[in-house]
C-alpha positions as CSV (number, residue, x, y, z in Angstrom):
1,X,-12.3,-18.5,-13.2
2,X,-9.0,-17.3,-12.1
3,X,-8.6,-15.3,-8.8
4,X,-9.3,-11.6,-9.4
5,X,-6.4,-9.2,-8.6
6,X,-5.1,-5.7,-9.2
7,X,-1.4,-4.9,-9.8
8,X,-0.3,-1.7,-10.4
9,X,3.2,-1.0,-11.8
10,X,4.7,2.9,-11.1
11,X,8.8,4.2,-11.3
12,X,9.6,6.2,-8.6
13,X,12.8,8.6,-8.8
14,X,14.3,7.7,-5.0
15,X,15.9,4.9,-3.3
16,X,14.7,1.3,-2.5
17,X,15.7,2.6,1.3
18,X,13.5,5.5,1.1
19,X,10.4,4.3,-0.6
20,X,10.7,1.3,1.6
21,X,10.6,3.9,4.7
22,X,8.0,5.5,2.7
23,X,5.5,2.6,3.2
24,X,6.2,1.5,6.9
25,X,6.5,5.3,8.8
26,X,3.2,6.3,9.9
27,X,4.3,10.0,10.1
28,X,5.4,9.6,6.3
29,X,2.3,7.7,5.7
30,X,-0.3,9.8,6.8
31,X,1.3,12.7,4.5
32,X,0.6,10.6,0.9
33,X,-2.9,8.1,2.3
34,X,-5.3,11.0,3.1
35,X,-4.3,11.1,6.8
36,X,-4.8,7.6,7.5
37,X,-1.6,5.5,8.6
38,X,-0.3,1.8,9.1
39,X,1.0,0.4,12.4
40,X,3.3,-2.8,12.5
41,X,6.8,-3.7,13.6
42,X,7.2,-5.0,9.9
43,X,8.3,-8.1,10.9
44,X,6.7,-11.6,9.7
45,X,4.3,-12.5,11.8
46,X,3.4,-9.6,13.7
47,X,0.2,-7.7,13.1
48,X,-1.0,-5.1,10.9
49,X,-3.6,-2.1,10.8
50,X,-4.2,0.7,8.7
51,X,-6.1,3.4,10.6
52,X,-8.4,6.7,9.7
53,X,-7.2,10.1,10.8
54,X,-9.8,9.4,13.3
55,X,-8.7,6.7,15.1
56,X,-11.2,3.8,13.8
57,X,-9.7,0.7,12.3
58,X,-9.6,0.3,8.5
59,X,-8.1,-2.2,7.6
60,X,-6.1,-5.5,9.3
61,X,-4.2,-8.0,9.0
62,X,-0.7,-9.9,9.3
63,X,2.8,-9.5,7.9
64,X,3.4,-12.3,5.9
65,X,7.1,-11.5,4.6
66,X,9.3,-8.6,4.8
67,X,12.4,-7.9,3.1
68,X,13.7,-4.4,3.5
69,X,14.0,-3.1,0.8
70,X,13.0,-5.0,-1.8
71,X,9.7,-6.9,-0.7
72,X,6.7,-6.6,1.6
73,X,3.9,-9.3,1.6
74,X,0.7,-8.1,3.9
75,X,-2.0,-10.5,4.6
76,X,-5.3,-8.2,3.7
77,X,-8.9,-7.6,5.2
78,X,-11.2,-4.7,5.2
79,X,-12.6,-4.3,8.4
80,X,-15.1,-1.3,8.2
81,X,-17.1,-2.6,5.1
82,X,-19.5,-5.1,6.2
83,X,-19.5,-6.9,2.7
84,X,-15.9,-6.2,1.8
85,X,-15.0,-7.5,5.8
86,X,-17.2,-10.5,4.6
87,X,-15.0,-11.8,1.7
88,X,-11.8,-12.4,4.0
89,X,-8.5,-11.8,3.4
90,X,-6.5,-11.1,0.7
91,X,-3.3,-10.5,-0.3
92,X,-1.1,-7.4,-0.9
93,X,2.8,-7.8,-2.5
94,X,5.2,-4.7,-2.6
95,X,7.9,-5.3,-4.7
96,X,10.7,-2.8,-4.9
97,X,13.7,-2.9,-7.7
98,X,16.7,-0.3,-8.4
99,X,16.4,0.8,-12.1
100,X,20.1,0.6,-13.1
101,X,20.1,2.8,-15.8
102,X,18.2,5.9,-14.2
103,X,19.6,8.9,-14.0
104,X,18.5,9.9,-11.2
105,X,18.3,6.9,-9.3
106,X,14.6,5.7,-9.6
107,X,13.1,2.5,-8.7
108,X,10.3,0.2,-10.0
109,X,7.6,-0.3,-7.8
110,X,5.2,-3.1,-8.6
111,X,2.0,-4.0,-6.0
112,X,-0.3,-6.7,-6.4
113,X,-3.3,-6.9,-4.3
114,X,-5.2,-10.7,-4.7
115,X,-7.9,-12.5,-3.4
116,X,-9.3,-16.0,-3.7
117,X,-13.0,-14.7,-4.3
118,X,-14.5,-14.1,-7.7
119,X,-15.8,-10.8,-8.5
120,X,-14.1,-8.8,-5.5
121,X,-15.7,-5.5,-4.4
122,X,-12.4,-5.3,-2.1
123,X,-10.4,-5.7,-5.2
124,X,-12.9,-3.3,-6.7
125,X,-12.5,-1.0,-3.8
126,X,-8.2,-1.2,-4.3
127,X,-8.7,-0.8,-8.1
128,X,-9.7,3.0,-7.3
129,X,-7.6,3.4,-4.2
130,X,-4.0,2.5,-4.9
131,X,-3.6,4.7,-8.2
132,X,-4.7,7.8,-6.3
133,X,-2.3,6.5,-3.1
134,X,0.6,5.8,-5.1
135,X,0.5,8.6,-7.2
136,X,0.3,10.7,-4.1
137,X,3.6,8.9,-2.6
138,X,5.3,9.3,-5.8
139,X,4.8,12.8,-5.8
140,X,5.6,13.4,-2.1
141,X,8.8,11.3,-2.7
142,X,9.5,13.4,-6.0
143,X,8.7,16.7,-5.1
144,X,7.7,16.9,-1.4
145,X,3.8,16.9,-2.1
146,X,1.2,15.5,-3.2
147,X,-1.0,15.9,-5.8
148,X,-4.2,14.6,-4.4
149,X,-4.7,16.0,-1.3
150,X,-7.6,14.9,1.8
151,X,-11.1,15.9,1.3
152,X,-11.9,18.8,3.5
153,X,-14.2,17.4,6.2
């Protein structure tokens, strides 16, 4: 059995420069993922966390490559989920490309999120997750909001 993965494949009317600032500013972040946000230099190597509005750890990980602004590899685990925590770490790739023939400008973004483990609830968990993150980014990017906004709590 092959490795299970999600990719999911959106055009974005902006820049490569801004979406990539897009994904790596926590104040721009926590307007499009629900109020959670990611801290990192974004450099390869250095570490990785998403975080909830409340402070508690999410997710973690490492950067594994960055190249601004076309490509962003993150080394993956859930760290709240007991089970998910349990499978280890996966693998999330950001790929960014100009559309050439857009008018407006508008780029292609294209994420895959992998892991070596057959039948995945992480992967399961991301399956549900990015659409409704990335459709709120694309909207925020777009029209300055988003269309999916954080349960009231």
């Amino acid at each position: 059995m092959s490795k299970p993965d999600f990719v999911y494949v959106t055009f974005i009317r902006t820049t490569p420069e801004r979406l990539w600032s897009a994904l790596t500013t926590p104040e721009f972040i926590r307007q499009y993922w629900f109020g959670m946000h990611c801290e990192s230099d974004w450099k390869p190597g250095s570490p990785w966390k998403l975080v909830f509005a409340d402070g508690r750890l999410a997710d973690a990980g490492e950067i594994v490559e960055a190249d601004p602004p076309q490509r962003l590899v993150i080394k993956w685990r859930n760290e709240w989920n007991a089970e998910m925590r349990a499978e280890g770490y996966s693998l999330c790739t950001f790929q960014i490309e100009s559309v050439p023939d857009a008018s407006p400008q508008a780029v292609k973004l294209s994420i895959t999120h992998a892991i070596e483990r057959p039948e995945s609830k992480f992967i399961e968990a991301v399956s549900g997750g990015w659409p409704r993150i990335i459709s709120n980014l694309k909207s925020l990017l777009e029209t300055g909001s988003v269309v999916l906004p954080p349960k009231a709590a």
